[in-house]
TORSENU-566052 format. One line per 8 residues: number of its first residue (from 1); their letters; for each residue y, z, x of C-alpha. Coordinates in nm, 3 decimals. Example, Ala and Ser with C-alpha at 12.3 -4.5 7.8 and 13.67 -1.06 7.14 Angstrom:
TORSENU-566052
1	AS	-0.450 0.780 1.230 ~ -0.106 0.714 1.367
end
This chain:
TORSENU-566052
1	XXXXXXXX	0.128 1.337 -1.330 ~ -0.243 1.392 -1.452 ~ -0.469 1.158 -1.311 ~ -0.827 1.050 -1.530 ~ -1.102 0.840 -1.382 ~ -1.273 0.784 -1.735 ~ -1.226 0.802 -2.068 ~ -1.253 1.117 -2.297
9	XXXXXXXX	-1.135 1.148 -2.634 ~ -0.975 1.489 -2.568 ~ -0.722 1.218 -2.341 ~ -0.641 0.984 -2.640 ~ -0.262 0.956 -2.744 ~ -0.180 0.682 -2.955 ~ 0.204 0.725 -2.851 ~ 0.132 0.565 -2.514
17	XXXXXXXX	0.304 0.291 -2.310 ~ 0.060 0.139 -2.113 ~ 0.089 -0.147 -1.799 ~ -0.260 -0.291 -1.639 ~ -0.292 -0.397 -1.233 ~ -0.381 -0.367 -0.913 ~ -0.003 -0.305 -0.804 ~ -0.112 -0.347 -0.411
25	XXXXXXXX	0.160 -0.225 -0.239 ~ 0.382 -0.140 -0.567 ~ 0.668 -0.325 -0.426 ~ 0.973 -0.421 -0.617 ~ 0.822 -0.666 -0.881 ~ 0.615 -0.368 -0.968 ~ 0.868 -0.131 -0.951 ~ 1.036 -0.347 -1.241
33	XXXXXXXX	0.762 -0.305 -1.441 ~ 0.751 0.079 -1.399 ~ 1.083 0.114 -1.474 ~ 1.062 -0.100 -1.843 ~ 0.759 0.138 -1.892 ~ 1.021 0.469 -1.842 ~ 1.255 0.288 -2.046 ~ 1.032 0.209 -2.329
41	XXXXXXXX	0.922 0.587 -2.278 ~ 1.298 0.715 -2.302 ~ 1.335 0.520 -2.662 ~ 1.117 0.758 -2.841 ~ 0.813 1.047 -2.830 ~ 0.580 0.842 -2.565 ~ 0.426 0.878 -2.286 ~ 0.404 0.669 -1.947
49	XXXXXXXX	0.085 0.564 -1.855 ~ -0.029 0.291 -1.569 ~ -0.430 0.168 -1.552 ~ -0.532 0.059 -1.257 ~ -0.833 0.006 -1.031 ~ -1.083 0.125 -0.789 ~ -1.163 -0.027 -0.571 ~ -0.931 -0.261 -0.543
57	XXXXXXXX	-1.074 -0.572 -0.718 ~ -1.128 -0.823 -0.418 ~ -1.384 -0.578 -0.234 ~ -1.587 -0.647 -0.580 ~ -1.566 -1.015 -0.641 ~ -1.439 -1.169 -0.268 ~ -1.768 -1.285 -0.097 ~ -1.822 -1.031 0.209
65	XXXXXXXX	-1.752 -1.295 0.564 ~ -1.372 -1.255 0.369 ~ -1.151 -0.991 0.531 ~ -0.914 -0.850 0.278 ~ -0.669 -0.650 0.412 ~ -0.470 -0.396 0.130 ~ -0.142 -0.280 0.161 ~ -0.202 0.054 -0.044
73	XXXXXXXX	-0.493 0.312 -0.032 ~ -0.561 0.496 -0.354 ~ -0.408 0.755 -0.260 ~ -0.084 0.596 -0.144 ~ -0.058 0.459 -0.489 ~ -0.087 0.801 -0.658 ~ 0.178 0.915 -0.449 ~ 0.420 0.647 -0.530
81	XXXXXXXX	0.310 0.646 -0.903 ~ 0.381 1.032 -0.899 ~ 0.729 0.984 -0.737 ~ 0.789 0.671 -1.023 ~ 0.780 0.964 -1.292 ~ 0.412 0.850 -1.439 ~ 0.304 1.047 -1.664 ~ -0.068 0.956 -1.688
89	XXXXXXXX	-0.241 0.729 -1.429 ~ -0.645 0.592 -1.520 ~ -0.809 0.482 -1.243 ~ -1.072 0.324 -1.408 ~ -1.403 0.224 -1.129 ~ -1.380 -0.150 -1.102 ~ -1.723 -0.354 -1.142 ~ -1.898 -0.704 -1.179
97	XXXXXXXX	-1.980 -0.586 -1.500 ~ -1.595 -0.479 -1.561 ~ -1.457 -0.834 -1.464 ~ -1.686 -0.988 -1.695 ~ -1.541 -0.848 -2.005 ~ -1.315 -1.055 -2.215 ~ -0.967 -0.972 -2.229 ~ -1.007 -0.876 -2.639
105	XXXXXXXX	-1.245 -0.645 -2.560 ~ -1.080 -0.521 -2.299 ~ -0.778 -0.415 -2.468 ~ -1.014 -0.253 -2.762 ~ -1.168 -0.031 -2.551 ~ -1.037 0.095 -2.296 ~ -0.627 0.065 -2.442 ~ -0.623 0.067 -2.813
113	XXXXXXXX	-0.922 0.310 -2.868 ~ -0.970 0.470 -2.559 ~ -0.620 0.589 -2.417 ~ -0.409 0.488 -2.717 ~ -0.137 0.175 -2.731 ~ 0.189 0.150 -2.898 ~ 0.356 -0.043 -2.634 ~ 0.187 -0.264 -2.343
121	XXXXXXXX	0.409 -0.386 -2.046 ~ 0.286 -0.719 -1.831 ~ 0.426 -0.855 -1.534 ~ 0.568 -1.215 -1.597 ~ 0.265 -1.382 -1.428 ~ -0.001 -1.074 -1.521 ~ -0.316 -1.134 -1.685 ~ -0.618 -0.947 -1.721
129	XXXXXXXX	-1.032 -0.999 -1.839 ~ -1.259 -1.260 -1.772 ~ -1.089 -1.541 -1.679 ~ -0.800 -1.416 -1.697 ~ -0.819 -1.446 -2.067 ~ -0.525 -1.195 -2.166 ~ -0.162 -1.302 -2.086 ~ 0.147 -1.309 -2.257
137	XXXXXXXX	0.076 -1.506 -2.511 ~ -0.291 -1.400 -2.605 ~ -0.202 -1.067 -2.601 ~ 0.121 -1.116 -2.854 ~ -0.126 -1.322 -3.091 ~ -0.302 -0.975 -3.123 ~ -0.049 -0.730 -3.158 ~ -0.067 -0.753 -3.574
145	XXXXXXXX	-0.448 -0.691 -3.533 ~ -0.439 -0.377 -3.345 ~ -0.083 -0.253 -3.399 ~ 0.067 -0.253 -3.103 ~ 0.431 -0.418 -2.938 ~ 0.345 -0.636 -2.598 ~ 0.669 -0.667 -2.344 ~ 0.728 -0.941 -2.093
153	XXXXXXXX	0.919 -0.817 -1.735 ~ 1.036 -1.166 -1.590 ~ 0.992 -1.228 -1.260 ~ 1.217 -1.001 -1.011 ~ 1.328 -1.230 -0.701 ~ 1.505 -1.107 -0.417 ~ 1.588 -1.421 -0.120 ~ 1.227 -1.480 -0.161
161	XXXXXXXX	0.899 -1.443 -0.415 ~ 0.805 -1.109 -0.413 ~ 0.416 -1.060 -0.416 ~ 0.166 -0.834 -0.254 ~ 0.054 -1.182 -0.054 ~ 0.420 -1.240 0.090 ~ 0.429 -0.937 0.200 ~ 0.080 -0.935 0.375
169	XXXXXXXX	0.205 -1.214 0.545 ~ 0.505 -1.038 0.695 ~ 0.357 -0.769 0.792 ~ 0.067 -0.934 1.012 ~ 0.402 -1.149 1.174 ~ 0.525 -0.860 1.251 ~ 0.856 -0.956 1.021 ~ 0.867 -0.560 0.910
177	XXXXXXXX	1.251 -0.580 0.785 ~ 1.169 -0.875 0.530 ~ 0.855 -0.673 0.465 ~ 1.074 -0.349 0.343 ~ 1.307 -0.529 0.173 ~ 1.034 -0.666 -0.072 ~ 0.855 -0.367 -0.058 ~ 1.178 -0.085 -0.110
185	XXXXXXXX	1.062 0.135 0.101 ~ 0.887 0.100 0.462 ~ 0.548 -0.012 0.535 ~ 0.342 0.283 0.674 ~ -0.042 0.394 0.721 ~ -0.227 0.705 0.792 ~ -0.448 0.811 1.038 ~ -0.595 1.125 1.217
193	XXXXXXXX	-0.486 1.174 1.580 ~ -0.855 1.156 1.775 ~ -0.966 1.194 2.168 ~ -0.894 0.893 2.385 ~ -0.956 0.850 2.748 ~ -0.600 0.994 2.828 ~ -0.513 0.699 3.025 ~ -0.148 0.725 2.905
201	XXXXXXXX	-0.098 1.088 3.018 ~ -0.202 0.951 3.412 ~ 0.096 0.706 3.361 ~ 0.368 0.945 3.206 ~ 0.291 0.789 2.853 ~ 0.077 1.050 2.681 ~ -0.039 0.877 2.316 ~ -0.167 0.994 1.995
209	XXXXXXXX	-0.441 0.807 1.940 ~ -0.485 0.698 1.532 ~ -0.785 0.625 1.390 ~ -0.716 0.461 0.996 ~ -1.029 0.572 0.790 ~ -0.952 0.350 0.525 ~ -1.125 0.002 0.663 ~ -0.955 -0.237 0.446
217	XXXXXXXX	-0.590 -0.090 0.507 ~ -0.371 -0.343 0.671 ~ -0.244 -0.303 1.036 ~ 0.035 -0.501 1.115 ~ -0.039 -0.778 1.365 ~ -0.090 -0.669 1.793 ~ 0.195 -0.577 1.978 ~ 0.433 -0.274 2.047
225	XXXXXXXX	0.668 -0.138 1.802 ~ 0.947 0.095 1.770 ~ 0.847 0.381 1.551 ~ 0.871 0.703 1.354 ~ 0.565 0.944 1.344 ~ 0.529 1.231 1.031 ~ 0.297 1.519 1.161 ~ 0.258 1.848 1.055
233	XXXXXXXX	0.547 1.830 0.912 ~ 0.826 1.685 1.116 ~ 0.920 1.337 1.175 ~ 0.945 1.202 1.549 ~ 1.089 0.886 1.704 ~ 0.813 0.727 1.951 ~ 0.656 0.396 2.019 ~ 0.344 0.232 1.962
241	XXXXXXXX	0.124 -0.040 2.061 ~ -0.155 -0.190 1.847 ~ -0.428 -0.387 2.068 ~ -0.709 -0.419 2.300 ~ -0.493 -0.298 2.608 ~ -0.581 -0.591 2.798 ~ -0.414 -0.422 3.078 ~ -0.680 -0.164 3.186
249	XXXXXXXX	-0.992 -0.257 2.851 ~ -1.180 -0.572 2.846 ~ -1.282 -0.536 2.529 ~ -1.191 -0.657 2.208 ~ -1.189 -0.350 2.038 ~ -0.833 -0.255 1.887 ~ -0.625 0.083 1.959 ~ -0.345 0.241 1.802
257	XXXXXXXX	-0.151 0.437 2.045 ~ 0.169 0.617 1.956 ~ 0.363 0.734 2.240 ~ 0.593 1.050 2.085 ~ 0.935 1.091 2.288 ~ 1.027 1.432 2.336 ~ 0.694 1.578 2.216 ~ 0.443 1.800 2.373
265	XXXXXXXX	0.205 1.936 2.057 ~ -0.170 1.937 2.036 ~ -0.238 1.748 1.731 ~ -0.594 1.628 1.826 ~ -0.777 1.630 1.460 ~ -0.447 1.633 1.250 ~ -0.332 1.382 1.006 ~ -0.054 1.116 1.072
273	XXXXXXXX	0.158 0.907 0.933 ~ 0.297 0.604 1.116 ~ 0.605 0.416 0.979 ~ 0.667 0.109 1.239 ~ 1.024 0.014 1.216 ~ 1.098 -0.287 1.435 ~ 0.837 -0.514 1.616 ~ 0.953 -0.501 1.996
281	XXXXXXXX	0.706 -0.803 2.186 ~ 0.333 -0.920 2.199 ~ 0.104 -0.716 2.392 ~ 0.028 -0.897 2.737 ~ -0.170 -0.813 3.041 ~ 0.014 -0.710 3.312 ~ -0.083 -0.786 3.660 ~ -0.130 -0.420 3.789
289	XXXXXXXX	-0.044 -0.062 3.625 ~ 0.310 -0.047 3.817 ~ 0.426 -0.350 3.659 ~ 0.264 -0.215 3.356 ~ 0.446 0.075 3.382 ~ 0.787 -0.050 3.436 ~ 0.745 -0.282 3.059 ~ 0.683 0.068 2.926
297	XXXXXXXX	0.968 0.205 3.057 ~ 1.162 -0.069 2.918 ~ 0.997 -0.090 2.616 ~ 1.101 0.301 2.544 ~ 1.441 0.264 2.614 ~ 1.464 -0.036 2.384 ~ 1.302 0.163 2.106 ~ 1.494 0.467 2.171
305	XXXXX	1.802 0.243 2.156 ~ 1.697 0.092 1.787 ~ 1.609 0.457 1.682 ~ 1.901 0.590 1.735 ~ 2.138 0.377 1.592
end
């Protein structure tokens, strides 16, 4: 997949099937609109191409007291556009200036003249420009104008809506089955593995302690989890809690600890992934650090159990 971040003549192809959004998350709504770009692609001499946006729209226009919490980093989008079979991906910088520009003019330059259009794909419900000028139907009533074939992919519904705000929803309930289902995959976020105060290791619960760069990436909602850890290359079963570990901090600051079973690696500095697979209970202060202890012990044989099935 080649990735641009503006546009250059030398990129222009005229044989290109093109779909606009944010795709936060690209869940399985999305996914359907991939896929009708790879089968529009299949039909004749085109290539794919997705345009999307960074940053992510609502860090431009949301007022700033708003927290907005994004399922998908840039970079985890890539990835997943990569493993769609993308051919071309614009990330094109997202603006005031940008989300003032009409939906016409819009498509003129950065689709028809600036990447090329012969086919554009839309989401059921997708619309793009100022006011959301260019949906379904103002984009057909210009197709004989600029020469290009517009494509509709209704709405994919599995037992429930599926949306990028559903699935935020989920996730900070700690529902992460429902969330995956929607999603097609499982929810995950990366991290690097920095210095705590080694409080776990006095207890016989060394963690990893994961600091998420990305400020805006969502965490799913306090409370301990069963789940898998990819680092360095292997994947490990392991639990984790996400909190202010009212047990032994009185702050309000929040940790994520990962607590790797059957691991003993330095990995201070080195890049994680975390993929939390079921939500176990809310975190809770416990009266004194045996009793805190004995939950834990609990809590890993529970996870261990759900791991292993």
């Amino acid at each position: 997949m080649v990735i641009y971040r503006n546009l250059d003549k030398s990129h222009y192809d005229r044989n290109s099937i093109i779909t606009v959004g944010t795709f936060d998350g690209v869940h399985l709504g999305h996914m359907e609109i991939i896929s009708k770009v790879c089968e529009l692609k299949r039909q004749g001499k085109f290539r794919s191409v997705v345009v999307t946006f960074d940053p992510h729209p609502q860090l431009i226009l949301r007022n700033k007291g708003h927290k907005i919490q994004l399922l998908s980093t840039i970079e985890e989008k890539i990835e997943t556009f990569e493993k769609l079979g993308i051919d071309v991906l614009y990330i094109l910088p997202f603006t005031r200036e940008l989300a003032e520009t009409h939906a016409e003019d819009f498509l003129v330059k950065y689709l028809v003249n600036g990447i090329g259009l012969s086919h554009l794909v839309l989401g059921f419900d997708h619309s793009f420009g100022k006011n959301r000028e260019g949906n379904f139907e103002t984009l057909s009533s210009l197709t004989g104008k600029y020469g290009f074939e517009v494509h509709k992919v209704e709405e994919f519904k599995g037992d429930t809506s599926i949306n990028s705000t559903t699935i935020r929803k989920l996730l900070l309930e700690g529902d992460l089955k429902h969330a995956a289902r929607l999603l097609g995959y499982d929810y995950s976020f990366t991290g690097t593995v920095v210095r705590g105060d080694r409080r776990g290791s006095t207890i016989g619960f060394p963690t990893a302690n994961v600091h998420v760069e990305e400020e805006h990436k969502l965490i799913p909602k306090n409370g301990v989890y069963a789940a898998l850890a990819e680092v360095e290359g292997g994947i490990y079963k392991g639990m984790m809690n996400i909190g202010h570990r009212p047990t032994v901090s009185s702050g309000q600051d929040i940790f994520i600890e990962v607590n790797l079973f059957d691991f003993d690696k330095d990995i201070y500095g080195k890049r994680i992934r975390v993929i939390p697979k079921k939500f176990i209970r809310e975190e809770r202060k416990f009266g004194s650090l045996d009793e805190l202890v004995g939950q834990l012990n609990k809590d890993k044989t529970e996870c261990i159990n759900f791991l292993t099935k």
